[in-house]
Every structure is written in structure tokens, then in C-alpha cells.
N, C-alpha and C positions, 0 to 999 in steps of 0.2 A: 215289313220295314223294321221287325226288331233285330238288335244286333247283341242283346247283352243276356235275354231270358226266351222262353217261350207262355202262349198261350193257347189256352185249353178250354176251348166253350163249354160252356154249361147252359147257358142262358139266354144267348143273341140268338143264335137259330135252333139250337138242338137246347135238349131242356133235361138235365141229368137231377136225380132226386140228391138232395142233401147226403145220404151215405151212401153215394158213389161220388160224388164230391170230393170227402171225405176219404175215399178208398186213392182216388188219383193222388190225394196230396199227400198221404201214408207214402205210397208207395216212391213219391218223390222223394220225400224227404228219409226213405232209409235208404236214397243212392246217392245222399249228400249232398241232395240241392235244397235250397231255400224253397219255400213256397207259399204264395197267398192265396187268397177268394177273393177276386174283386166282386163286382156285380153280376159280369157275365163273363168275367175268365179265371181261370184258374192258371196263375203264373207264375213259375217256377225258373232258378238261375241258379248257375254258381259262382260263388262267392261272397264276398260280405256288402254290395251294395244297395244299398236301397232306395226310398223317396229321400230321406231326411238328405242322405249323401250327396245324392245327385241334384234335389234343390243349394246344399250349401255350396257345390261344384259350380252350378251352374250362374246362380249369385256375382260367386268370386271370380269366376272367370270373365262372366257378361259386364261388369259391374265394377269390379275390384272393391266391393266388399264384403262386410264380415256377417253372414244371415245371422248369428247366432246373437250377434251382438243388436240386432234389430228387429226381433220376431215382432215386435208388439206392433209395429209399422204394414203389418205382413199378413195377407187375408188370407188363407188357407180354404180351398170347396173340395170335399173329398164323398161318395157315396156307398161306402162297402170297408171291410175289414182292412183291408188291405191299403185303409188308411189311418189307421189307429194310429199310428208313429207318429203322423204330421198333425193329429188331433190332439195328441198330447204336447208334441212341442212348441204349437203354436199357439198366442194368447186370443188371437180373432180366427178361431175355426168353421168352419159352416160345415153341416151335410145339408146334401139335397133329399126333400123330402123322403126319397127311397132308402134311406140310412136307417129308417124306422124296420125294416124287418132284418138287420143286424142288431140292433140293441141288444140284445140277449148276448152275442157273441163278441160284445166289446169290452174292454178294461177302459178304454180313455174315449169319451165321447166327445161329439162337439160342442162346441159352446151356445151353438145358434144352430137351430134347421129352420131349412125354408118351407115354405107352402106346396111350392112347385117340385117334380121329382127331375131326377137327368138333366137335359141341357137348360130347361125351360128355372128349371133350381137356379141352374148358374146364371140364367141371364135375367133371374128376381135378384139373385145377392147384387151381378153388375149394376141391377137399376141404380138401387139402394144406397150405393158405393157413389156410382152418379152422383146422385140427386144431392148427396149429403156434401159431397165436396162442391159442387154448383153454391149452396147455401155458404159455402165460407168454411 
């Protein structure tokens, strides 16, 4: 289903060591593609777009407004490198648990991690998000 990048497991079923990782995204990026590490992919595209791009695309299109001008409204759940961008642009970022064995390899962390890792992360922040707006 993707139309804009590929992926490249490392992690979901097949299990590739940190410098072979590392060797795929080398080699990506000296044929002029972009490329990330998420958790369990290694995802590579050309051109200049990214999360931040396609979240303010996506906003303004859906919404007709302006993300940039409303981050602070704006929860952000991201678990791997390859969410650094949207960790530092956003003022409410979360990693799920699992963000913990990226630390080392990040410049912009989250603001909040959860207890829980993967999906069970996001659906502690959705409680939390609940619960708090229930209250008022």
C-alpha cells in the first residue's frame, strides 16, 4: 500500500543486526534517497517529504487549517528515529515505551513516554487523553 517510499524489514519478521541496518541506509542514501529506521523498517523515498510535510498537508487539506499555528493542541505518539522531526516540532509528544532503545540515537526526544511499548503505548496515551478530557 505504499505509494511514495519503500520498506525494508529488519525487525517484524526477519531480524537484521544494527550494521547491516546501517549498510542499507548507506547505500540508500548514496543513490539519493532519503532514508529512516523506524522500529521495524527501514524506509527509504525520493524527495523532500516527510512526517512533518504530510501531517501539515494532511491538516490543511482535511481541516483547512494551519498545523503550524496549532501544535501545542496537537498530541504527537511516535516509537523510533524516524520520528525525531515530529518530536521536536510538537509541544505534547509521546514515545511508546519502545523509544527507550533509540535514545542513544536521538537529537529531539519526547516529551512523555509511556509505560506500555507499540500499540498498547498508544492506547495508555489515548486512555489518558480520555480520561483527562471526561474531567473537563
Amino acid at each position: 500500500g505504499r505509494e511514495t517510499d519503500i520498506a525494508i524489514d529488519h525487525s517484524e519478521f526477519a531480524h537484521l543486526p544494527a550494521a547491516e541496518i546501517a549498510r542499507v541506509v548507506s547505500i540508500m542514501l548514496s543513490e539519493g534517497m532519503s532514508a529512516t529506521v523506524s522500529s521495524i523498517h527501514i524506509n527509504a523515498w525520493y524527495g523532500g517529504h516527510n512526517k512533518l510535510e504530510g501531517a501539515r498537508w494532511i491538516v490543511r487539506e482535511l481541516w483547512g487549517r494551519d498545523l503550524d499555528n496549532e501544535h501545542e493542541r496537537w498530541v504527537y505518539v511516535g516509537d523510533s528515529t524516524n520520528d525525531q522531526l515530529m518530536f521536536e516540532a510538537f509541544t505534547n509528544s509521546v514515545g511508546v515505551a519502545n523509544i527507550r532503545r533509540f535514545v542513544p540515537e536521538l537529537t529531539h526526544l519526547p516529551r512523555f513516554v509511556t509505560h506500555s511499548e507499540r500499540g498498547a503505548g498508544f492506547a495508555e496515551m489515548a486512555d489518558l487523553l480520555l480520561k483527562r478530557r471526561q474531567k473537563g
